[in-house]
C-alpha positions as CSV (number, residue, x, y, z in Angstrom):
1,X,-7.6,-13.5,-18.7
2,X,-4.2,-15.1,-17.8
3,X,-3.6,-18.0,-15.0
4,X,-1.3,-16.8,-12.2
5,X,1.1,-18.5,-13.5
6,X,1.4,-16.0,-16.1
7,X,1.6,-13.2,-14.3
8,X,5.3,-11.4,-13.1
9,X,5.9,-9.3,-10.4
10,X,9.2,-6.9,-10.7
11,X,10.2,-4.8,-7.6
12,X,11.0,-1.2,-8.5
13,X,13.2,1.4,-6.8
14,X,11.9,4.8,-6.7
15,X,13.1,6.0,-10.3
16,X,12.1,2.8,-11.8
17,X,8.4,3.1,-10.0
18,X,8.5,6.7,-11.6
19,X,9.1,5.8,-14.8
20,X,6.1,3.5,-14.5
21,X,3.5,6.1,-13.0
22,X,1.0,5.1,-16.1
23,X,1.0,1.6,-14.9
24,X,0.6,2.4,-10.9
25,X,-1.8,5.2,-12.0
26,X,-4.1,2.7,-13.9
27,X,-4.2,-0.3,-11.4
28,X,-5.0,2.7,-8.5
29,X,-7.6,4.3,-10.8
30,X,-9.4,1.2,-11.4
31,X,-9.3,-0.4,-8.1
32,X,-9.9,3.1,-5.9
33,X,-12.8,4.2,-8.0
34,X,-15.1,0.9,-6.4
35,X,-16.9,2.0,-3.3
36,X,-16.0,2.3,-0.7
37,X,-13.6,4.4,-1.8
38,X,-15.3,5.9,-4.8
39,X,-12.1,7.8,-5.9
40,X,-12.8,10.4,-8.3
41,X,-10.1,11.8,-11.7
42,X,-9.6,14.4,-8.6
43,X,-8.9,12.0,-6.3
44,X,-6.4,10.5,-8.7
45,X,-4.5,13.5,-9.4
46,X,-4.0,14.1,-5.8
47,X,-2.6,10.5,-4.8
48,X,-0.4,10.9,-8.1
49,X,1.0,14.2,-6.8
50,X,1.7,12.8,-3.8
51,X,3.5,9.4,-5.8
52,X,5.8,11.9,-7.7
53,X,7.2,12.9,-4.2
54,X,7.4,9.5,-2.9
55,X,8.8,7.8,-5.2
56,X,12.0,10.3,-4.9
57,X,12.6,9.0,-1.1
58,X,15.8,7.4,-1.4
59,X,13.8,4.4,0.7
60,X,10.7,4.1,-1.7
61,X,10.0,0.4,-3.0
62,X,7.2,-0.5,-5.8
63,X,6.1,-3.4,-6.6
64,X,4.7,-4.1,-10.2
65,X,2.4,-7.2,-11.1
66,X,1.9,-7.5,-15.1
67,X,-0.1,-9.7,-17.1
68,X,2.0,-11.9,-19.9
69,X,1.0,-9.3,-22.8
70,X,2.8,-6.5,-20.6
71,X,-0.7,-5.1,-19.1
72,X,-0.2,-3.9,-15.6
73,X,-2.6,-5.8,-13.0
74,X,-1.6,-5.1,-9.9
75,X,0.6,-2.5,-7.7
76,X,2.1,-1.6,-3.9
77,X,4.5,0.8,-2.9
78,X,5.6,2.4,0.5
79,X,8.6,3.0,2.6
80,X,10.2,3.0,6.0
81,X,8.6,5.4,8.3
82,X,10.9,8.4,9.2
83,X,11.2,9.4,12.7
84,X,9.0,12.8,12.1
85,X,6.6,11.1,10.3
86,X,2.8,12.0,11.3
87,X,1.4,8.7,10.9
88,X,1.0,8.0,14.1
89,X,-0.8,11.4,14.9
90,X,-3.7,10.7,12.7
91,X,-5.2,7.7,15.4
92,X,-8.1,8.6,17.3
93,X,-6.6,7.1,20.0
94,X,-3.3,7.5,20.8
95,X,-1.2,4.7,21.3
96,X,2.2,4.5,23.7
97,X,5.4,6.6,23.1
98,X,7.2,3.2,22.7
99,X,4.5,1.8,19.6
100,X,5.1,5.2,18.5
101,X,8.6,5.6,18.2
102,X,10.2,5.6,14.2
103,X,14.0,5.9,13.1
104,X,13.7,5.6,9.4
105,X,14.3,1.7,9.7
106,X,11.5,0.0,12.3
107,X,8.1,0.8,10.2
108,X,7.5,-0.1,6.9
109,X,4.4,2.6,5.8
110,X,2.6,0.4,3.0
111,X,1.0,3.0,1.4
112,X,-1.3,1.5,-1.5
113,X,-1.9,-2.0,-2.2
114,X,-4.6,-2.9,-5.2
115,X,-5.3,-5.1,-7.7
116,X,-7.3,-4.7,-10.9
117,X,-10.9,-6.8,-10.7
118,X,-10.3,-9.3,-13.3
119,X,-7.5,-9.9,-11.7
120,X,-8.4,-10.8,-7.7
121,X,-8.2,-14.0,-6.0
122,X,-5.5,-15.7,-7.7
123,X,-2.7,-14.5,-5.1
124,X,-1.6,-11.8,-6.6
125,X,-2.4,-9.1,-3.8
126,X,-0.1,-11.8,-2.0
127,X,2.5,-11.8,-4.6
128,X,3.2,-8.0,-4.6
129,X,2.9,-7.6,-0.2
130,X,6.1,-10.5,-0.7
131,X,7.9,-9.2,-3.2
132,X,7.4,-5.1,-1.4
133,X,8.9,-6.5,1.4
134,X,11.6,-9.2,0.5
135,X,14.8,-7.8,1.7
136,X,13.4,-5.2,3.6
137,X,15.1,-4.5,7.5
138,X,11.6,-3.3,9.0
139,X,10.3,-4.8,12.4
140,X,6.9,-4.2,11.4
141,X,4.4,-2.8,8.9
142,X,1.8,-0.7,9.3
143,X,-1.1,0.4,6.7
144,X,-4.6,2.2,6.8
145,X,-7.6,0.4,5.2
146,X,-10.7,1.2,4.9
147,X,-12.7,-0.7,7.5
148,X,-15.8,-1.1,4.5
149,X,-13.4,-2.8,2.3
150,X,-13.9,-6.5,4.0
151,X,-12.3,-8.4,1.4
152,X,-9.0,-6.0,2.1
153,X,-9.4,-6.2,5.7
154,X,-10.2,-10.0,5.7
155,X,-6.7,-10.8,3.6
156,X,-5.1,-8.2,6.0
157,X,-5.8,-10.1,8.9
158,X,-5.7,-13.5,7.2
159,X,-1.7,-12.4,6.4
160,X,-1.4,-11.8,10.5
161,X,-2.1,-8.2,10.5
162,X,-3.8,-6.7,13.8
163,X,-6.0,-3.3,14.4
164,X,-4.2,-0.9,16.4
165,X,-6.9,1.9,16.0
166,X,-8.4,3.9,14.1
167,X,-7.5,7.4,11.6
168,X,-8.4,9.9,9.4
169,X,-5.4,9.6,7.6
170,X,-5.9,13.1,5.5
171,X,-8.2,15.9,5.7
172,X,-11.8,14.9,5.4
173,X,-11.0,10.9,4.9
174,X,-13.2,8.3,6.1
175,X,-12.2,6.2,9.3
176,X,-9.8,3.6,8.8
177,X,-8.5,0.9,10.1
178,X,-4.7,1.0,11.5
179,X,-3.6,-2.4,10.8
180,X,0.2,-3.4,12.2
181,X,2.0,-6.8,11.1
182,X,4.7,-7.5,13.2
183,X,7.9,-9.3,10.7
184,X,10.0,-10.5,13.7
């Protein structure tokens, strides 16, 4: 295995991020099929389908993490949370109108955040959340995790995330945990 050092990270624009699908496709594969997730080859297709769509936002951003010999270790991607977005409607709880309230600019949704095994605790988790967000306008950030994942939700919190509630955030999903990371 390689020493961080060794390790790049390349930001990607939505048509550079779909070019790469095989790379995000395995680091997701690898790192979703560990419980508690427990994603299946189903599972995979499905959160692919839905990459294809998102990576043709104008807004998408990707973030790739590769090892020196080109091998794809890590991966994030999301965008800025459109006004109609439905986020927000998957908490158990609501929140208030103002928390609520999206223009295409004030959230950043970080979708999918993962790195492969061999590959953890060296910062590179860090690396990718950086290099997603560097340049970025957002106020804030806002992400679902899966409250059995404590590693994920330890480093969430340890990079100054805060609950806000609680989701399903699709059909027949777990409850997870509605982090928010304020940028200002």
């Amino acid at each position: 295995m390689s020493q961080p050092g060794q390790v790049s990270v390349e930001q990607l624009d939505g048509p550079t991020a779909a070019r790469a699908e095989e790379a995000f496709r395995l680091v997701y594969a690898e790192a979703f099929a560990e419980p508690p997730y427990d994603e299946t080859e189903t599972d995979v297709a499905a959160a692919f389908r839905r990459f294809r769509s998102q990576t043709r936002k104008t807004t998408f951003r990707g973030a790739l993490a590769s090892a020196s010999d080109g091998e794809a270790i890590g991966m994030a991607y999301g965008y800025p949370l459109g006004p109609l977005t439905g986020w927000w409607d998957q908490l158990t709880v609501p929140v208030p109108d103002e928390m609520r309230r999206e223009d295409g600019r004030r959230t950043f949704g970080l979708m999918e955040l993962a790195v492969r095994a061999a590959w953890r605790r060296q910062g590179i988790a860090r690396r990718l959340h950086d290099a997603l967000l560097d340049g970025t306008q957002a106020e804030r950030v806002l992400l679902n995790v899966h409250p059995d994942s404590k590693a994920a939700v330890a480093v969430y919190q340890a990079w100054g995330y805060r609950k806000i509630g609680d989701a399903r955030p699709w059909a027949g999903a777990d409850l997870h945990d509605v982090m928010l990371l304020d940028l200002g």
